[in-house]
C-alpha positions in Angstrom: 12.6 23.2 2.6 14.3 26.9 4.1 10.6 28.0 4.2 9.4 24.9 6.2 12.3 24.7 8.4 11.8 28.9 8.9 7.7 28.4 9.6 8.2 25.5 12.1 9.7 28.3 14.8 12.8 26.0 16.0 16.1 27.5 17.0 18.9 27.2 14.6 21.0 24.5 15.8 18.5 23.1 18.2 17.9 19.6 18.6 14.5 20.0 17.0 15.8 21.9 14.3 18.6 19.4 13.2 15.7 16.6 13.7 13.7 18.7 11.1 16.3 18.7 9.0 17.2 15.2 8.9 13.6 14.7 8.3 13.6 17.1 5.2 16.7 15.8 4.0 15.9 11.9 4.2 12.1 12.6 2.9 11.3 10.8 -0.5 12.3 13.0 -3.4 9.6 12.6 -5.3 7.1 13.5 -3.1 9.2 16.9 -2.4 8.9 18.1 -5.7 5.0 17.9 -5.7 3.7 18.1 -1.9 2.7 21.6 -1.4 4.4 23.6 1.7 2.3 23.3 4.0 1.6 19.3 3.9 4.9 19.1 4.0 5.4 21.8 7.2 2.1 19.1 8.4 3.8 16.0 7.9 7.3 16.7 8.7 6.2 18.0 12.3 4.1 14.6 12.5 7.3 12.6 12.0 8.7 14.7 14.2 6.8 14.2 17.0 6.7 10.5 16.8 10.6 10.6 18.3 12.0 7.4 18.6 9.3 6.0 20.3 8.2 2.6 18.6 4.7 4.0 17.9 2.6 3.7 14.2 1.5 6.1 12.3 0.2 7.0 8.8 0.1 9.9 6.6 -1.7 10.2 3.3 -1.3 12.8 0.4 -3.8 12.6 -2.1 -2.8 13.8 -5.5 -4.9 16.9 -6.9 -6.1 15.0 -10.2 -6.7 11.8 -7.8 -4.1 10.1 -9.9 -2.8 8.4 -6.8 -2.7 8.9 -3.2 0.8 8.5 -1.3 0.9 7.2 1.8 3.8 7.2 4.8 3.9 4.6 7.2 5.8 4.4 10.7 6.2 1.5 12.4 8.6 -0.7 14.5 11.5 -2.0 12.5 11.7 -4.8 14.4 8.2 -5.6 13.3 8.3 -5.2 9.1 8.2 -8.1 6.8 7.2 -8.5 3.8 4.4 -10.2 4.2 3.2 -7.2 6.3 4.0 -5.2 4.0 1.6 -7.0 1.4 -0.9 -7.1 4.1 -1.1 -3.1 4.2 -0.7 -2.7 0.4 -3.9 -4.5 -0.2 -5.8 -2.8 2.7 -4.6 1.0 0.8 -5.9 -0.6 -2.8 -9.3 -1.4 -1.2 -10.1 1.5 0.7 -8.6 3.8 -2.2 -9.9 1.4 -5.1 -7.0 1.5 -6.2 -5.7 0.2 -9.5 -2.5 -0.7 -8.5 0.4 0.1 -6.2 4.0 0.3 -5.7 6.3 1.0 -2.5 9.6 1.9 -1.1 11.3 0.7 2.1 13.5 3.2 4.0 15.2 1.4 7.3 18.1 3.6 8.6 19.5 3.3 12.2 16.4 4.6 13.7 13.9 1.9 15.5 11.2 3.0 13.3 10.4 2.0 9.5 9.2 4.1 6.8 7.9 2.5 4.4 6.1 4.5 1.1 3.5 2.8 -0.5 2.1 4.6 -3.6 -1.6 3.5 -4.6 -2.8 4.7 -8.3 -6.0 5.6 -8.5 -9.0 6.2 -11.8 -9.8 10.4 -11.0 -13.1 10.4 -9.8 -13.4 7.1 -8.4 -11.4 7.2 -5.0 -14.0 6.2 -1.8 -14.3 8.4 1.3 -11.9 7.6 3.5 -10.6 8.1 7.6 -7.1 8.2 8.1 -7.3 7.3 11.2 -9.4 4.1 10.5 -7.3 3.5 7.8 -4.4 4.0 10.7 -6.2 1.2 12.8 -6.5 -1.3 10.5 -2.7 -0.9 9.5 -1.9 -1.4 12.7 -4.2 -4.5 13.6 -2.6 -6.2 10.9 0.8 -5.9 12.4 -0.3 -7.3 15.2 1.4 -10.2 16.2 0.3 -13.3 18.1 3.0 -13.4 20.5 1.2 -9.0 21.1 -2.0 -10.1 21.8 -0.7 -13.3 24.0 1.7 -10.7 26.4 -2.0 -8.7 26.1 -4.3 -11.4 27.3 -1.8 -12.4 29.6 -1.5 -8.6 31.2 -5.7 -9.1 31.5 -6.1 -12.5 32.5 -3.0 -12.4 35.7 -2.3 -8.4 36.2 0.8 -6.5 35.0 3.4 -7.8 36.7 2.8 -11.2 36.8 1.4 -11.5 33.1 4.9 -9.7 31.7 6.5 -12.7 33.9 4.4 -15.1 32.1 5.1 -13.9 28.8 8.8 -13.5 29.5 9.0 -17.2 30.4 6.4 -19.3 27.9 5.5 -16.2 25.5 8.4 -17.7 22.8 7.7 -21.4 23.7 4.4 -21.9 21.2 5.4 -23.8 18.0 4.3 -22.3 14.9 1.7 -25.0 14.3 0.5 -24.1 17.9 0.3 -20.4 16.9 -1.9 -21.4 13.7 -4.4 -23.4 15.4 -4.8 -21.8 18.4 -5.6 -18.3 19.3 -3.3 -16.1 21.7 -6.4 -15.8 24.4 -7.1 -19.5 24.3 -2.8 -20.0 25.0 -3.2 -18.7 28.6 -4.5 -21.1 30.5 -1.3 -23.3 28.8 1.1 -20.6 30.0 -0.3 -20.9 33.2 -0.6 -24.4 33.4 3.1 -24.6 32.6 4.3 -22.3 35.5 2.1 -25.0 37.4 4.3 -27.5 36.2 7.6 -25.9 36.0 7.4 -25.3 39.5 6.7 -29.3 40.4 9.4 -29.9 38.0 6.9 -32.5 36.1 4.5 -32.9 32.8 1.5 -31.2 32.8 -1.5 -32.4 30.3 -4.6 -30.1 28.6 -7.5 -32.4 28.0 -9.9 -30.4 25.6 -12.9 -30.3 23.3 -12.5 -28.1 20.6 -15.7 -25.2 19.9 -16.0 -26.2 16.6 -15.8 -30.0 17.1 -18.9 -31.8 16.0 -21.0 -34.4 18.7 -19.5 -37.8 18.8 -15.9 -36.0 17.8 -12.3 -36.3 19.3 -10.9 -35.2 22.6 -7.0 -34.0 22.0 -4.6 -34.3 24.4 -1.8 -32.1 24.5 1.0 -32.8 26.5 2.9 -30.0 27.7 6.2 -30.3 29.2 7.5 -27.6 31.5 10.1 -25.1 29.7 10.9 -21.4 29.6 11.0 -19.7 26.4 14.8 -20.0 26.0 14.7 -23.2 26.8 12.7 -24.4 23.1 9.7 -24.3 21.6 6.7 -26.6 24.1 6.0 -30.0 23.3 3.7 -31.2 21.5 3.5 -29.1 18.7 1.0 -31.5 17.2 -1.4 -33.0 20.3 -2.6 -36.4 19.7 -6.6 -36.9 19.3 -7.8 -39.5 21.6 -11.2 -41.0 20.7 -13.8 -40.5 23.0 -17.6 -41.2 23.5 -20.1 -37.9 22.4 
């Protein structure tokens, strides 16, 4: 770890040097004893670099004799279950046919996660791969509905008033909501609810699902105007009210 710390060029007693340091002192064991120097010199700078900015970001070592390939993942703390982390295991096993897997969780006081998840691998069998890509798909999984509702939001009203939006409804959605409806689709509610807020009255979303076959159901969701702190929007389950195809 002397040799990394020597070859990154910090000042003894900088704040980038202590950060390395931390870094090298809090990194897994068991990967110390077998990454070579300069993966290590490589990753540690990558961690580095990420700060303590709430960004994502993945790092793979694969094992000489492709016994298994380790990979490091940054991401939010705020934003790791374990459901997610399930999510990404099974994305590593596919895309490094991998025979099986194991991780470790480290959450310290810092905003980001690091979670290590070790895939085993049969030598000679591990696909091509992209980190990057792999990066991607990691990261599209962790994506939440309430990201891409403060997203279509930012698209559908501009910046400013989007954020607003999502500041005041983006919490409101029941969980059945969430499930059958997708973020995008949610917009015209939010803003039919900053319609109603501001008459102080009950606003109702008379619609026709895509997928609803000729001769099918209407449903009628009522939606009663409340911010996000205020509870969850009614109905969480909108009647269907027959109609003629």
């Amino acid at each position: 770890m002397a040799n990394v710390q020597a070859r990154a060029g910090f000042v003894p007693g900088g704040h980038a040097w202590k950060t390395l340091e931390s870094i090298l002192d809090t990194y897994p064991r068991d990967e110390l004893f077998q990454i070579s120097e300069d993966e290590l010199l490589d990753t540690a700078l990558g961690i580095l670099h990420l700060g303590e900015r709430q960004r994502f970001r993945l790092f793979v070592r694969r094992d000489p004799f492709e016994r298994f390939l380790t990979c490091l993942i940054y991401a939010p703390r705020e934003n790791y279950t374990t459901d997610l982390r399930k999510k990404w295991q099974a994305i590593l096993m596919k895309a490094f046919n991998g025979t099986s897997s194991e991780f470790n969780a480290f959450l310290s006081e810092s905003v980001l996660a690091r979670i290590m998840i070790t895939v085993r691998t049969t030598p000679g069998q591990i696909p091509a791969y992209d980190v990057r890509a792999l990066e991607s798909q990691l990261v599209a999984a962790a994506r939440r509905w309430e990201d891409e509702l403060r997203e279509a939001l930012v698209e559908a009203a501009g910046e400013a008033c989007g954020n607003e939006l999502y500041r005041r409804f983006g919490a409101a959605f029941p969980a059945a909501y969430r499930e059958d409806v997708p973020a995008r689709n949610a917009v015209p509610d939010c803003e039919l609810l900053a319609k109603t807020a501001a008459g102080g009255g009950l606003g109702m979303n008379l619609y026709k699902p895509l997928e609803a076959a000729p001769g099918g159901r209407l449903l009628l969701e009522p939606l009663v105007a409340a911010d996000a702190a205020a509870g969850p929007v009614d109905h969480p389950n909108p009647p269907a009210v027959p109609v003629q195809a």
